[in-house]
C-alpha positions as CSV (number, residue, x, y, z in Angstrom):
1,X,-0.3,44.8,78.5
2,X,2.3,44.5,75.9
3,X,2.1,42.9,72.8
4,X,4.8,40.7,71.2
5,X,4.8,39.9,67.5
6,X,6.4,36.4,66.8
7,X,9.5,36.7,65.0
8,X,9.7,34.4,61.4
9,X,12.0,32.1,61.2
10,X,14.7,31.8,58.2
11,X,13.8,29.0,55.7
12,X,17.4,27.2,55.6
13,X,18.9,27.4,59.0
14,X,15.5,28.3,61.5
15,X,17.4,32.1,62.7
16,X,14.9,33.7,63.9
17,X,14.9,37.0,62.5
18,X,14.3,40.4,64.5
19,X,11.3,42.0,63.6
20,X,11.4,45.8,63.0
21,X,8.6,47.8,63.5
22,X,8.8,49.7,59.5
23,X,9.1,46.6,57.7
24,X,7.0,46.4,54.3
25,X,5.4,43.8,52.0
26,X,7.5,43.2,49.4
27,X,11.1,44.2,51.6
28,X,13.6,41.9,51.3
29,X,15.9,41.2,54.7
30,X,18.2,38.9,55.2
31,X,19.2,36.1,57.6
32,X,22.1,37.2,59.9
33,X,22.7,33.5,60.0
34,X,23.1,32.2,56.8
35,X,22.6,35.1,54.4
36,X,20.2,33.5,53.2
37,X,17.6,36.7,51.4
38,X,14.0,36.3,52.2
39,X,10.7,38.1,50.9
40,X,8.0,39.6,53.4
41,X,4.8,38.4,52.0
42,X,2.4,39.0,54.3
43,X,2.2,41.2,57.2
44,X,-1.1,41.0,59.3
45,X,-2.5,41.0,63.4
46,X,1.1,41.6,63.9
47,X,2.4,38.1,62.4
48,X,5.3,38.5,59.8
49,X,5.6,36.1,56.8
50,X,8.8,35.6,54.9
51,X,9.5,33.4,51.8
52,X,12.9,32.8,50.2
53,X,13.4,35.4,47.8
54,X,13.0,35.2,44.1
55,X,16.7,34.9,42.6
56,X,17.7,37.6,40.0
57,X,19.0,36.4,37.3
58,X,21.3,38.8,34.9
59,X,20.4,40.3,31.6
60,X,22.8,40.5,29.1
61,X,20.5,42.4,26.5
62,X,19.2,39.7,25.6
C-alpha cells in the first residue's frame, strides 16, 4: 500500500507545494507561484504545516 502525504497549500495564492521527503521544522521554502516564503512548523503522521514566514527586517547597528 502506498502512502501519500497531503501536500500544504501556499497561504496567498492556494499552490500547492511539492513535498520533499528531507524537509525540516523550521526550513523555509517557497511558493513556486507567488514567491511567497513560508515556515514549516509542524511536521507529524506525515502531514506538513507551513506558515508565512517571519519577515527579516535589516539592522543598521542600531
Amino acid at each position: 500500500m502506498t502512502t501519500s502525504i497531503p501536500a500544504p497549500q501556499c497561504l496567498v495564492c492556494d499552490t500547492d507545494f511539492t513535498v520533499a521527503a528531507d524537509w525540516e521544522k523550521g526550513e523555509i521554502i517557497e511558493c513556486s507561484g507567488c514567491g511567497q516564503e513560508h515556515e514549516v512548523t509542524e511536521l507529524r503522521d506525515g502531514a506538513v504545516r507551513v506558515e508565512l514566514a517571519p519577515e527579516l527586517e535589516e539592522d543598521w547597528g542600531e
